[in-house]
C-alpha positions, -999 to 999 in steps of 0.1 A, spaced: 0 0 0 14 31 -12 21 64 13 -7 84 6 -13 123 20 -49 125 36 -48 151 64 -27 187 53 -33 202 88 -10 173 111 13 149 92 7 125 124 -25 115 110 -10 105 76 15 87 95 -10 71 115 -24 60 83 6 45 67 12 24 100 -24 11 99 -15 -3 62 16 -19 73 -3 -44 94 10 -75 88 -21 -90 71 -14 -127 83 -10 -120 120 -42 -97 114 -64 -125 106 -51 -146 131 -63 -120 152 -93 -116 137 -108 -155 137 -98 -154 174 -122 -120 178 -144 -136 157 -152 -171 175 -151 -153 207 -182 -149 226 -171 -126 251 -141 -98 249 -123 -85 273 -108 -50 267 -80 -39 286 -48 -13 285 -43 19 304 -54 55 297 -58 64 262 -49 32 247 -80 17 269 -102 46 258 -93 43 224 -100 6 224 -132 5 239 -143 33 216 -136 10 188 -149 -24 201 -179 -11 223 -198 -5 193 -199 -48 189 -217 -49 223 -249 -60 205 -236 -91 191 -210 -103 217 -204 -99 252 -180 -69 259 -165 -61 290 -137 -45 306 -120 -57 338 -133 -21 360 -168 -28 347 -189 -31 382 -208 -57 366 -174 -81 361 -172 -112 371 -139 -128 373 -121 -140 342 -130 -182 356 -164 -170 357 -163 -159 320 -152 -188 312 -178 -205 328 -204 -185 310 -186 -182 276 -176 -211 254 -143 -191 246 -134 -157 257 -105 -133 247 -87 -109 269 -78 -81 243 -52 -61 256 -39 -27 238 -1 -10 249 20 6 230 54 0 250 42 -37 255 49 -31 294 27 -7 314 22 -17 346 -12 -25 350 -17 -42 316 11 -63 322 -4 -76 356 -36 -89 341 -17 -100 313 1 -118 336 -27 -131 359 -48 -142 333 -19 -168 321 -14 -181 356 -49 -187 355 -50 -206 319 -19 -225 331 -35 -234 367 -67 -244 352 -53 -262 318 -87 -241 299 -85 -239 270 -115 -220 267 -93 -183 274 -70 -164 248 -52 -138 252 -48 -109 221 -18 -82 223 -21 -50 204 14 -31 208 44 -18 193 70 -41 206 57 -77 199 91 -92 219 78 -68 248 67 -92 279 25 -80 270 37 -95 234 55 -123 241 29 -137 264 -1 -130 239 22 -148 216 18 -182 237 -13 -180 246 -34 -166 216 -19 -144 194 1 -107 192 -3 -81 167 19 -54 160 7 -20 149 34 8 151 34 41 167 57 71 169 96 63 161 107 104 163 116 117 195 107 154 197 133 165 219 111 207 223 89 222 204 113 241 180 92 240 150 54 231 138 66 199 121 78 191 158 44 179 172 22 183 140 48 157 126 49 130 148 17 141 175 26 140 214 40 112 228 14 83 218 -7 101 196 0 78 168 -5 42 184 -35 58 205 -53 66 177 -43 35 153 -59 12 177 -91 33 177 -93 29 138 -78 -9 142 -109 -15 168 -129 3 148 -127 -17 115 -125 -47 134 -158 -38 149 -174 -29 113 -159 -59 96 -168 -88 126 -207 -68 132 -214 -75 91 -194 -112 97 -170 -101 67 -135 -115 58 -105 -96 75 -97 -82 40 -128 -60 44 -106 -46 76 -83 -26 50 -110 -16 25 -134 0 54 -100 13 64 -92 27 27 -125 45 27 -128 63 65 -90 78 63 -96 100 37 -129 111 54 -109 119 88 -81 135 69 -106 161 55 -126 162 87 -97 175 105 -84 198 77 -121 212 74 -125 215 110 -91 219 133 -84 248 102 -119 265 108 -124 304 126 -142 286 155 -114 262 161 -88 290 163 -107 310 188 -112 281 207 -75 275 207 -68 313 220 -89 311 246 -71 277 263 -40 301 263 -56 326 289 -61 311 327 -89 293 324 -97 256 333 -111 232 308 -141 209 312 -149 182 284 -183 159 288 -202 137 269 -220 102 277 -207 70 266 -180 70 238 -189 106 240 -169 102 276 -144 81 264 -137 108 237 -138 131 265 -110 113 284 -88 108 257 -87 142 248 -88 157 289 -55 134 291 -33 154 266 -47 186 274 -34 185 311 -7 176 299 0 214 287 -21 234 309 -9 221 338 25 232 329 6 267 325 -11 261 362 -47 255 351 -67 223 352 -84 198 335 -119 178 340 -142 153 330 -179 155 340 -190 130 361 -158 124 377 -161 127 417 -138 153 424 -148 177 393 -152 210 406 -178 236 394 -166 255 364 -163 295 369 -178 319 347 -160 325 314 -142 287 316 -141 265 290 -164 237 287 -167 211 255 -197 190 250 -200 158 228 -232 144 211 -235 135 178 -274 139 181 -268 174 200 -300 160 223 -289 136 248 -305 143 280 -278 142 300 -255 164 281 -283 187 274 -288 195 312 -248 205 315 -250 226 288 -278 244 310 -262 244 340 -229 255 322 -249 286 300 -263 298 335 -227 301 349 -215 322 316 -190 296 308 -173 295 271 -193 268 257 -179 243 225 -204 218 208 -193 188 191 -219 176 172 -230 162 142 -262 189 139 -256 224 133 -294 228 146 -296 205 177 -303 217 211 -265 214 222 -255 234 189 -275 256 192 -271 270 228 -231 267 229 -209 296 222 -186 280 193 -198 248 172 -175 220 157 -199 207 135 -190 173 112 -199 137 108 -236 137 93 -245 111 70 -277 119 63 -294 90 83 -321 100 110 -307 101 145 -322 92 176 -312 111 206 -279 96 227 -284 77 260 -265 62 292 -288 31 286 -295 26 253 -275 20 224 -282 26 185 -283 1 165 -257 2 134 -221 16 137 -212 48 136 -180 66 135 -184 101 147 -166 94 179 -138 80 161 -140 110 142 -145 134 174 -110 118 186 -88 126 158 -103 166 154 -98 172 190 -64 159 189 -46 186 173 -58 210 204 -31 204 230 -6 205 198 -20 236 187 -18 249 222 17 246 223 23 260 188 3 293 199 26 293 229 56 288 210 50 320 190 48 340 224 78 326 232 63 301 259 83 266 246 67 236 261 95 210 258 78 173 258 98 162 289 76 186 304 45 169 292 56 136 300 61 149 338 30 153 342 19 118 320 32 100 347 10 115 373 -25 119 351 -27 85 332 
């Protein structure tokens, strides 16, 4: 598969691209028939990767039994077994060693060697397939390797610096969200793993020229000058909404802690209430879930700086937010989001919503960077340690 330019706006995304194509196609259908008898998944990693990943596999929930280990509801990886003719622990890490993957990696296989089952497999999706995640996946079900970033960026001391390579794990973070994501479409439609690469082939050039359209737009820009002034940040949405809202509340403390201000998720316990003029960003693709539509009330009656992310320019949340980041629509009618209820059919608006906000705590530190703030990344991987 030939290198081919799809986003203008971050090179990071074209590279994210090219990695997705270098798959190994073999390893990717071993993966894939494992998924694919599986009755129950387990998805597991830490931080963004785990976001990212149940972004991309949540959206199977209708067909097989998806769970992650934090779920209230789980039951013990013996009791899955008991309930599920085969189950798969799918774990995502880039290094192929963070802590807490690596422990449940590690439990899980002194559980299938205790109890002889058969019945358990464990799937690896990381950079490093000789890591100790990888090696163990390797015996027990099967690893596959999709890469991330190669380029250290030592400071910011040009654009290409972070809109090159993205922040630290950009590129594997977001691969796996597109990897899950195809997965999902190709095993929900019970299609042959070659179908993974063709879905692929069509929705990267749709992202590219999402992000060019949006993360290049008026509203985007004065959204980006106002995370410069000393103001916290809020992000909220419901569901993958949430998830989206994680991913992208990870990277952005990453920089405006280093400035002194905060980050938050709504619904999180110790979320305090934003102050007038702070900057909140709401995520529905309907614009009319219930529960995001009661935030953006609250938030309006506290004068705070209010972002949609939406796929309607006219919904409820579009309409009575400040700025609007408005892309995704395919024309199908859209019922409202829920905690409870899920649509039926895929959709990849979140997937979307991922890569469009991700520029922001790159373009953060480029505005910075021309006021003569520079944000070396040692500085944001300070704080990495202590956020994710």
């Amino acid at each position: 598969m030939t290198n081919t330019r799809i986003c203008e706006k971050a090179d990071y995304i074209n590279k994210i691209r090219d990695n997705f194509f270098s798959i190994n196609m073999s390893k990717l259908e071993e993966v894939y028939d494992i998924l694919k008898k599986a009755k129950c998944i387990v998805v597991y990693g830490s931080g963004r990767s785990l976001s990212a990943a149940q972004i991309g596999m949540s959206q199977l929930a209708r067909k097989k039994r998806i769970l992650s280990p934090d779920n209230v509801g789980f039951p013990g990886i013996d009791r899955l077994e008991e309930l599920y003719e085969d189950t798969v622990l799918l774990v995502v890490s880039g290094s192929g060693k963070s802590r807490d993957p690596l422990n449940v990696v590690e439990e899980t296989k002194e559980h299938i060697d205790k109890s002889k089952t058969e019945g358990i497999k464990i799937v690896a999706i990381t950079s490093d397939v000789n890591s100790p995640i990888g090696k163990i996946a390797n015996e027990y079900g099967s690893v596959l390797e999709l890469k991330g970033r190669t380029k250290e960026s030592k400071s910011l001391d040009y654009t290409k610096g972070f809109l090159g390579e993205g922040i630290m794990g950009d590129q594997f973070e977001l691969g796996v969200l597109s990897l899950c994501q195809r997965i999902t479409e190709s095993l929900h439609d019970d299609e042959t793993p070659g179908k993974i690469f063709e879905h692929a082939e069509e929705q990267f050039p749709k992202i590219g020229e999402i992000v060019d359209k949006i993360a290049c737009s008026k509203n985007y820009e004065r959204i980006i000058d106002k995370m410069i002034e000393p103001h916290s940040i809020t992000l909220g949405g419901v569901a993958n909404a949430d998830r989206v809202a994680s991913m992208t509340a990870i990277r952005l403390m990453h920089v405006k802690r280093v400035l002194g201000d905060e980050v938050f998720v709504c619904k999180r316990e110790i979320d305090p209430k934003p102050r007038p003029k702070s900057i909140v960003i709401l995520m529905s693709y309907s614009g009319e879930t219930k529960t995001v539509i009661s935030w953006l009330k609250g938030f309006r009656k506290i004068n705070a700086d209010i972002t949609a992310v939406s796929g309607f320019v006219d919904s409820t949340l579009s309409i009575g937010s400040n700025n609007r980041l408005i892309f995704g629509y395919d024309g199908k009618k859209v019922d409202p989001g829920s905690g409870i209820m899920w649509r039926k059919g895929l959709n990849q608006f979140y997937e979307q919503a991922a890569y469009v906000l991700s520029p922001m705590p790159i373009d953060l530190c480029v505005k910075l960077k021309e006021l003569d703030y520079e944000i070396p990344e040692r500085w944001l991987k300070l704080q990495h340690s202590s956020v994710s």
